[in-house]
N, C-alpha and C positions, 0 to 999 in steps of 0.2 A: 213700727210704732216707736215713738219717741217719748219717755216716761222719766220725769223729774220729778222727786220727791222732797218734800217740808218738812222737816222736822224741829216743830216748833214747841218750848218750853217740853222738852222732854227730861224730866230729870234721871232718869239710870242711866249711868256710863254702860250698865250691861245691857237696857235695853239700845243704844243707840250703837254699841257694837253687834247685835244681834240684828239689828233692821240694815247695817251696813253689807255682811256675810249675805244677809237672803237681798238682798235688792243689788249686789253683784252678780250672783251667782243667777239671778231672772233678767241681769241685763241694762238695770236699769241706768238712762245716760249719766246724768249726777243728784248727789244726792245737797240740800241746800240746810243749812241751820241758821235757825231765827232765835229770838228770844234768849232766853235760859240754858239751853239744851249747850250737853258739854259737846264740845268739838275736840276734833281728833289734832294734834298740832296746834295750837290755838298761842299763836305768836301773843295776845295777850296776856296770859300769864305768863307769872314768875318759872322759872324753870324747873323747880320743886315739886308744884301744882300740876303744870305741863307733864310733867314724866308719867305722873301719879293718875292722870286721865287719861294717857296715852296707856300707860303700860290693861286700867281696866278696860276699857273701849276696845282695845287688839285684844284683851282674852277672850273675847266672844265674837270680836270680828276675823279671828284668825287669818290677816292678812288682808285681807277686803280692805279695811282701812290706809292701805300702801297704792292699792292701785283702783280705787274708783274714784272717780272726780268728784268732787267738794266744793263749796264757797260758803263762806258768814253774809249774811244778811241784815244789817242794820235795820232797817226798817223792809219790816217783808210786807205791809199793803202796798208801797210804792213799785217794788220789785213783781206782785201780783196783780195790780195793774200793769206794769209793760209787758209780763207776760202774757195778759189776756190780749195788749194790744197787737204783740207779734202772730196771734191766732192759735196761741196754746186753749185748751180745755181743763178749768180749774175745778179738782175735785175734792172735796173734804169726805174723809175717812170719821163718821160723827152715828152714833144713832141713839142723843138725845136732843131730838129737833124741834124748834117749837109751829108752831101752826103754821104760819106761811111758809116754813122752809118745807115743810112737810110735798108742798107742790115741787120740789127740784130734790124728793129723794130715788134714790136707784136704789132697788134691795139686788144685791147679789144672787141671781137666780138666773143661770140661761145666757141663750141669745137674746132674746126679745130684751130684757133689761140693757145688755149694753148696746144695741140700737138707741135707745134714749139720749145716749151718750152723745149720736151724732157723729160728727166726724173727729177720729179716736184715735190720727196720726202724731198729735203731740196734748198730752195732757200731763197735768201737775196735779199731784198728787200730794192733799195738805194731811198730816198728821199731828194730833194737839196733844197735850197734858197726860198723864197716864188717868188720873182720877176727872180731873174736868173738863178735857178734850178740848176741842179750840173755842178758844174765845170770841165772843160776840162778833168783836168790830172787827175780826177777819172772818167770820161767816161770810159778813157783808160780799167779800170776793169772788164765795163759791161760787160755780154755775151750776155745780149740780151739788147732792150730798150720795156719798155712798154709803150704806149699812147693810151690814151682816147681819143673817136673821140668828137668832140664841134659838136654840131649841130647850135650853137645861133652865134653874131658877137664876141661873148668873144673868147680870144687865148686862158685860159686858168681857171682852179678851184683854190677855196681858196687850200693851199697845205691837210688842213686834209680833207677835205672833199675829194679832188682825191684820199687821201692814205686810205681813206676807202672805197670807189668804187674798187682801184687795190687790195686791201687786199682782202673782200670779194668777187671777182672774181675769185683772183687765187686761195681762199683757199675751194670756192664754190666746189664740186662736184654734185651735184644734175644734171643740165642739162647737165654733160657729158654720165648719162647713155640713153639706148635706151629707149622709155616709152613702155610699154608692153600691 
């Protein structure tokens, strides 16, 4: 399975060095930054700037940020459409959905849920905002929404800590076989 992940308007350099660290270490192919979200090296900035994201982003990525693949994304619905048209599977990491998305949500539970998914060889995997998670007009992209069920009074997870629960789930196969 082939697993690209978004990370889009993330603002903690700790959380985007933290989602970098576990979606290495699960394999995942590259990781894509849209929006806001600081990037690791970001030939953009000044070099002062640069060091100063780079140096928090590697305290939590403790080296993931050197060898997992990366790119910026200018505009990420153009990029999420070619991706869907290559025959990737577009997932949002989201669980405040309004009524119609409600019909394209997965809850984290099982096989049976990621059957839903369909064919699970290459999927991208969107992650939004820490407080307002993705935005509207890339909803529009999902094809599916993933959510994790809370069991506590909390609505919802720090963003990497969900994005490594959704990561190692979908990229889990273990409990999809029969046990013998």
């Amino acid at each position: 399975m082939k697993l690209c992940l978004v990370l889009h308007n993330i603002r903690s350099t700790y959380n985007v060095g933290a989602i970098l660290r576990t979606a290495e270490g699960l394999g995942v192919r590259e990781v894509v930054y849209s929006g806001y979200t600081p990037r690791y090296a970001d030939a953009r900035l000044l070099p002062h700037l640069r060091e100063k994201l780079n140096r928090q982003i590697a305290k939590a990525a403790l080296g993931a940020e050197e060898i997992l693949a990366q790119q910026s994304v200018g505009e990420i619905t153009g990029w999420l459409e070619e991706k869907r048209r290559e025959g990737w599977t577009v997932v949002g990491l989201e669980n405040n959905l309004s009524g119609e998305e409600l019909g394209r949500r997965v809850t984290m539970s099982g096989t049976r849920a990621k059957t839903r998914l369909g064919d699970r060889s290459k999927l991208v995997l969107v992650l939004g905002e820490e407080v307002g998670g993705i935005p509207l007009e890339i909803r529009e992209w999902m094809d599916y929404f993933l959510e994790i069920t809370m069991r506590g009074q909390k609505e919802s997870f720090n963003v990497s800590v969900a994005a490594g629960m959704a990561m190692w789930w979908l990229m889990d196969e273990s409990h999809e076989k029969d046990p013998e």
